[in-house]
C-alpha positions in Angstrom: 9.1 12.7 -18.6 6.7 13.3 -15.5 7.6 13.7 -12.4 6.3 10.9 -10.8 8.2 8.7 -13.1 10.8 10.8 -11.8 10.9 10.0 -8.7 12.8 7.4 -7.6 11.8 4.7 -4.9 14.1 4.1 -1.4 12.8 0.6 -2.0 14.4 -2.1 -2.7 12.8 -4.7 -5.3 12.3 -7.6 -3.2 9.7 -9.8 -5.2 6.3 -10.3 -4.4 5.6 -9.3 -1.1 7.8 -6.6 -0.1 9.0 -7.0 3.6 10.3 -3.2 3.8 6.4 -2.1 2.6 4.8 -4.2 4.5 7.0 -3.1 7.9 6.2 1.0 6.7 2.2 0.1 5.7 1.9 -2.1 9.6 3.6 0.6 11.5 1.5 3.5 9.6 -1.4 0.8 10.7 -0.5 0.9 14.3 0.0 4.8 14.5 -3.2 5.2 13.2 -4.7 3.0 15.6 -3.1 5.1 18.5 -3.4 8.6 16.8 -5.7 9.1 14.3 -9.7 9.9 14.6 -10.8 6.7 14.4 -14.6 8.0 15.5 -14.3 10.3 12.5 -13.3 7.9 9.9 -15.7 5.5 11.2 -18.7 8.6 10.9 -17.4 9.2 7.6 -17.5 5.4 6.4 -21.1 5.0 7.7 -21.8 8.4 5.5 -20.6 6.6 2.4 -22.6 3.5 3.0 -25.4 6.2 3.3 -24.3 7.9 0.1 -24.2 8.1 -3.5 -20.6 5.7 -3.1 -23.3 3.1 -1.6 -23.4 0.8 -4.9 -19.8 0.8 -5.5 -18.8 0.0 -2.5 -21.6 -3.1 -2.0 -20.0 -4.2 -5.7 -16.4 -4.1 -4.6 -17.4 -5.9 -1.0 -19.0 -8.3 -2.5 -15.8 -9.2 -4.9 -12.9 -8.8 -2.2 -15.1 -11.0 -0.3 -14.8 -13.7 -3.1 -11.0 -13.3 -3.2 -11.1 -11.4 -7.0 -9.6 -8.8 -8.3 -11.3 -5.6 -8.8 -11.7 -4.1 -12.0 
């Protein structure tokens, strides 16, 4: 066996929509927000619009925007 299948989850299954990873996922959000190099990850987005990424990331904008799944 692997190890990620291994490794065992401190989550509880909750269902759809787990409350316990949405909590960890908005407070990462919000310590990001206050902490992290938001300039720099904003340069480094505008790079990959610039980039070789460009068409991907037009593709997958344009189906998030539709509400779809990506492939």
């Amino acid at each position: 066996m692997s190890d990620s299948k291994e490794q065992k989850s401190n989550l509880k299954m909750e269902g759809e929509g787990s409350r316990e990873g949405s909590r960890r996922f908005q407070d990462a959000q919000h310590e990001f927000a206050e902490t992290g190099d938001i300039e720099g990850k904003a340069k480094e987005a505008a790079r990959a619009l610039d980039g070789d990424e460009a068409e991907d990331l037009e593709k997958a904008r344009k189906v998030s925007a539709k509400g779809n799944a990506a492939d």
